[in-house]
N, C-alpha and C positions, 0 to 999 in steps of 0.2 A: 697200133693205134685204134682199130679198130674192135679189136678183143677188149683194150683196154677202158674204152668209149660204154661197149653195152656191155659187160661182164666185170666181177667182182676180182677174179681171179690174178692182175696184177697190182692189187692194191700192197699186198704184204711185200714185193718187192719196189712199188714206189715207195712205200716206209723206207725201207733201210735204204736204199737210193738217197731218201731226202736226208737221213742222218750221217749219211758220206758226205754228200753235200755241203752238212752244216758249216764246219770251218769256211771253205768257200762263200759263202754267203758272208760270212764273219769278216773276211778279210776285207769283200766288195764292199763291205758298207762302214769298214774302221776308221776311210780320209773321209766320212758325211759325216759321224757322229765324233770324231776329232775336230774336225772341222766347228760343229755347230755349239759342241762345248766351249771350244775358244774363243769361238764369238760372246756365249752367255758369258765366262767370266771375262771377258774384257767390258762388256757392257756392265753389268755387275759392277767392278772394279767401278769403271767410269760413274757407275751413279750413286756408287759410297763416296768414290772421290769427289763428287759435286755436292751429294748431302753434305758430307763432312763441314765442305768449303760455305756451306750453307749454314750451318750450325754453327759455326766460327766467324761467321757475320754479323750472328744474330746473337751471340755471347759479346760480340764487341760491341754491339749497338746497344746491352743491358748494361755491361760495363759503365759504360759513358755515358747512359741514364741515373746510374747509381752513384757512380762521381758528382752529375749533375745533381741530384737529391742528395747526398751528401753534403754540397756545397751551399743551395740552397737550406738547407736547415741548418747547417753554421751562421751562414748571414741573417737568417730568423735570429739565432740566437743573442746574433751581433746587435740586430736592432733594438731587440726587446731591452737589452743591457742598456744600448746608447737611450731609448726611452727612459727605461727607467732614471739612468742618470740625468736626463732633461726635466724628468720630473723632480728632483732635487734641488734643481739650479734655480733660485729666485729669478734671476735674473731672463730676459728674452735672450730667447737662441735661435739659429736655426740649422738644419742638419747639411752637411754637405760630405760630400765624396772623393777621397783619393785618385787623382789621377794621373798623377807622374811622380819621380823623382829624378832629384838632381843627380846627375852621374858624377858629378866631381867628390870622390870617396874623402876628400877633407872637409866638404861641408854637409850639415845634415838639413838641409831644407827637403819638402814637397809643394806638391803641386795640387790644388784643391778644382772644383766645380764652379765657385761661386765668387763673384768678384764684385764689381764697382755696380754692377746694376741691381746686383739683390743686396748694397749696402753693406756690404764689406768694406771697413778701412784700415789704415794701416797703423798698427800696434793693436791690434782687435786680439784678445787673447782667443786660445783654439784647446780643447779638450776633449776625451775621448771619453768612454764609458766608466773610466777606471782614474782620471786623474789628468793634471796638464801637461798640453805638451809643447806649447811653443804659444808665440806670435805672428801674428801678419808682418810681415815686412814688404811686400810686392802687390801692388792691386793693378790687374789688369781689369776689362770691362767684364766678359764672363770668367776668368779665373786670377786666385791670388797665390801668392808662395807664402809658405810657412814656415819661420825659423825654429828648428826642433831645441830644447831646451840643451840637448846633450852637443850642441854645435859651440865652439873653442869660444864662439865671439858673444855666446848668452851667458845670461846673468840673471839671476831673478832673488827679491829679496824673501826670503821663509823664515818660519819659526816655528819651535817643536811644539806639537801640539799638545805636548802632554804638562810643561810649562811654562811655555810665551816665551821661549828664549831666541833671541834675534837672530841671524846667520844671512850671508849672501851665498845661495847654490849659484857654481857656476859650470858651465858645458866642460870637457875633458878631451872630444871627439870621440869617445868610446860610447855606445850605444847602450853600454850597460851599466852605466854609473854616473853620477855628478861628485863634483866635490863642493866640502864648505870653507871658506875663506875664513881668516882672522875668527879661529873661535879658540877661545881661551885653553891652558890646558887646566884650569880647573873649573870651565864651563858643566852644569849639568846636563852633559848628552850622552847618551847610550846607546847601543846596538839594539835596534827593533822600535828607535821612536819616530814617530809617525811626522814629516814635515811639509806643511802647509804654506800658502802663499799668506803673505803676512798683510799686503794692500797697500804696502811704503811705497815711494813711487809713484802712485796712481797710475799705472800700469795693470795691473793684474788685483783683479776684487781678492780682498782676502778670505783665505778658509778653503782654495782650491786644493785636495792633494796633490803635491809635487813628488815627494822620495819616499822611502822608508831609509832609514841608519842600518848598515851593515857593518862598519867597520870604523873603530875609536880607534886612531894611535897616539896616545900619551908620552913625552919625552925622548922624544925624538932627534933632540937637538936642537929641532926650529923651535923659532919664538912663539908657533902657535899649535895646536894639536892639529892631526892629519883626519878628518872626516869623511868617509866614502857615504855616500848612498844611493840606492837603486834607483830608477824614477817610477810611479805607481804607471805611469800611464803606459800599454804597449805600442811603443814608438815605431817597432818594426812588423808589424801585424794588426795594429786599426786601419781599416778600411772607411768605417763612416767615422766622421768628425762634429764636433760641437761649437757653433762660432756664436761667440758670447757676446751681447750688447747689453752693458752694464749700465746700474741704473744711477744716475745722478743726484738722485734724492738725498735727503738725510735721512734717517734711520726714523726720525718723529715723522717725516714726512711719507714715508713709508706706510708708517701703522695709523694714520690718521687716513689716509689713503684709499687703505686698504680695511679700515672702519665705515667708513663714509659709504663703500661698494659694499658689504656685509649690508649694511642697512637698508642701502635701495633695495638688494637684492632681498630682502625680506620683508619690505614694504612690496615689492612688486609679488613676492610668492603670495601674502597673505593677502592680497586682490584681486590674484586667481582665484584660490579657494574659497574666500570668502566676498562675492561681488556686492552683497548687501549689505557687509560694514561698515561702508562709509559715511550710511548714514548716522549710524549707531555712532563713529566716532565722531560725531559734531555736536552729538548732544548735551556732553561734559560740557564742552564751548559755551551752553547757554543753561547749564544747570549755577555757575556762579554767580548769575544774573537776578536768578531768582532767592537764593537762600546766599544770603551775604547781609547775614546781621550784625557785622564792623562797624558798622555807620550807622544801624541804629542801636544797637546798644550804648555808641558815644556821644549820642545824643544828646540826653540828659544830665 
């Protein structure tokens, strides 16, 4: 220890001493670095396996955003339709919303938002963006029921739109079709003509879409031809609704009505714009006053 302390001279055999050694060293330190590897990859493991589970949170929570935006821009689309179709409607409406249906699979009724207190009554016709679909038959205070046109016990009177020709559509219980009653077999009706409510009855204003004609059967044996047709309106997929408040006017009364408001409404615009012609327009009033030579010219 002492040679080896101040002198150089057992360095080349502490060399080969330590390269005997090596294995030994190797083996004393194989359960630390076994050891401490196992540990990394099980921590490892553990924190891909909590990323993962993380990442698969946060795909489900976008999922269900994008359903949510999905669905949301269906109902946009829903509305702007059911808009536009209110803008067509002379008649006052107001919009209301799906909220139940009836579970007994022989009737087609639902269940609306809007009942006796926002003036809902009962035989109130109901239409959706695309055509009708029933009536009121139930008013509660905030909700009413609606009998769907395709239910056994409705009946509505239509006429093809393309020649006025009369027909009673009546429910089937099939959701995907009406028939027409007592129509001739040498009626002029067709496959693809369009059938509108006709306003017999006083029931249902006429000119609403009801069906399209899908299927003519002629000679059949019965006394009258077999007419299916689809209904325009979708019975099983409208969410918002149309509840109609029909107007009782006549038709002169109408357009006299609606002249009468045309004129204010242009007598009031042109008294914005123009605040100083009122005076202007009283002047005529007293220009006949002055130059009114009827009475002297007949003078003489």
């Amino acid at each position: 220890m002492v040679v080896d302390a101040r002198f150089d001279a057992l360095k080349p055999v502490r060399s080969q001493m330590g390269a005997a050694l090596t294995p030994f060293y190797w083996l004393a330190d194989l359960p630390v670095r076994v050891w401490q590897r196992t540990t990394e990859q099980i921590s490892s493991s553990s924190s891909l396996v909590a990323e993962n589970e993380k990442l698969k949170a946060e795909a489900l929570l976008m999922q269900r955003r994008l359903q949510k935006l999905a669905m949301l821009t269906e109902q946009n689309v829903r509305l702007r339709e059911l808009l536009n179709s209110a803008a067509l409607v002379d008649d006052k409406v107001i919009v209301s919303e799906l909220i139940g249906l009836d579970p007994n699979p022989f009737t087609h009724r639902i269940l609306i938002d809007k009942g006796a207190r926002d003036g809902v009554f009962i035989g109130q016709p109901v239409l959706d963006a695309s055509g009708l679909m029933g009536q009121v038959v139930e008013v509660m205070p905030y909700a009413a029921r609606v009998l769907l046109l395709t239910d056994v016990t409705h009946s509505i009177p239509v006429q093809v739109n393309r020649n006025g020709l009369r027909a009673i559509a009546v429910g089937t219980g099939n959701p995907d079709y009406l028939e027409l009653r007592h129509v001739a077999e040498t009626a002029d009706i067709k496959e693809g003509d369009l059938l509108v409510s006709s306003g017999l009855g006083q029931r249902f204003p006429s000119g609403y879409p009801v069906g399209q004609v899908t299927e003519v059967v002629r000679g059949s044996g019965q006394p009258f031809a077999i007419v299916r047709a689809i209904p325009t309106a979708m019975l099983n997929r409208s969410r918002y609704l149309l509840l109609v408040f029909s107007d009782s006017r006549t038709p002169e009364e109408r357009v006299t009505a609606a002249a009468k408001a045309q004129e204010n409404a242009d007598r009031e615009a042109a008294q914005k714009t123009a605040p100083g012609s009122v005076d202007k327009a009283e002047a005529p009033s007293a220009q006949p006053q002055l130059t009114a030579p009827a009475e002297v010219e007949g003078g003489p």
